[in-house]
N, C-alpha and C positions, 0 to 999 in steps of 0.2 A: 609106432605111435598107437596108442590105444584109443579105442573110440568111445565118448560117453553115451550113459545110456540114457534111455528114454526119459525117463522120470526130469533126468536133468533137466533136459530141453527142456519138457514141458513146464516143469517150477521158475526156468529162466523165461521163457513165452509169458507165464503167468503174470510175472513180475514186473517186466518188459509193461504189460498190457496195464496192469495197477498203475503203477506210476505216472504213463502216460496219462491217465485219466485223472489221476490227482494234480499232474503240472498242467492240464486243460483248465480243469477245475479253479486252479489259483490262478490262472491266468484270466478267467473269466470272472471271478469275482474281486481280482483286485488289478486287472488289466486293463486294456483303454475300452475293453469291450464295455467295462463297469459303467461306465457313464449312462447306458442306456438303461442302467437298470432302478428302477423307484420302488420306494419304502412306502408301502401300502400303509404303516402305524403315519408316517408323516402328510398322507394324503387325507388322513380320516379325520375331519372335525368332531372335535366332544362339544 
């Protein structure tokens, strides 16, 4: 069994680490966590 090399891991760690960050991401802007969050344009009186 061959072993992979370095780079792999690291591109997969990388990727692994993005992703995670982008399904945080949507889950906090369109999750239950969303509800706390306010629209500064809707707060502002003209």
């Amino acid at each position: 069994m061959e072993t992979s090399s370095p780079a792999l891991s690291v591109a997969i760690g990388v990727l692994a680490v993005l992703f995670g960050l982008t399904g945080f991401g949507v889950y906090q802007a369109f999750g239950p966590p969303s509800k706390g969050l306010e629209d500064p344009f809707d707060d502002h009186d003209d």
